[in-house]
C-alpha positions, 0 to 999 in steps of 0.5 A: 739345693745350692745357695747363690754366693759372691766374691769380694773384690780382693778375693776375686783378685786373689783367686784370678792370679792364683789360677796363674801361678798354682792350678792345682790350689785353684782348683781345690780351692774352686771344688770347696767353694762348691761344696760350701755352696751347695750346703743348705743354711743349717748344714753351713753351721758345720764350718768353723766359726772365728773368734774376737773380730772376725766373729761374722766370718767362718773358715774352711782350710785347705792344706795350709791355706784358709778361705774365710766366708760368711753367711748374709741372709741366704747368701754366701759371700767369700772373703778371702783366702791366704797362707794361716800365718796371714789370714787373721792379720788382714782384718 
């Protein structure tokens, strides 16, 4: 079963321009958001959980790159993707 999912803005503005410069990252990063997506509520508990702050967010990384997203009800809402360095000083 694959649960419904949104994207933040920026995100979206992220990805958009991503798939400009590098279609080989956009891709992976497409592919994981589907394997994300077509988890069930329980197996989600698997990705990584943030610390402090970020606390209501999880990450999945992709090569040296981060895409964080949280869970709200039974849908999934991306909320970013960055380099490691940059990721965490955002919020």
């Amino acid at each position: 079963m694959s649960l419904p999912f949104g994207l933040s803005p920026t995100l979206q503005k992220t990805l958009n321009k991503l798939g400009r410069k590098d279609r080989n990252l956009a891709i992976a990063v497409r592919k994981k958001m589907r394997q994300i997506t077509s988890c069930d509520t329980a197996e989600i508990d698997h990705f990584k959980n943030l610390r402090h702050d970020l606390s209501h967010l999880k990450r999945v990384q992709i090569g040296s790159f981060v895409l964080t997203f949280r869970l709200k009800g039974d849908m999934i809402i991306f909320e970013g993707f960055d380099h490691h360095d940059r990721i965490y000083r955002k919020r």
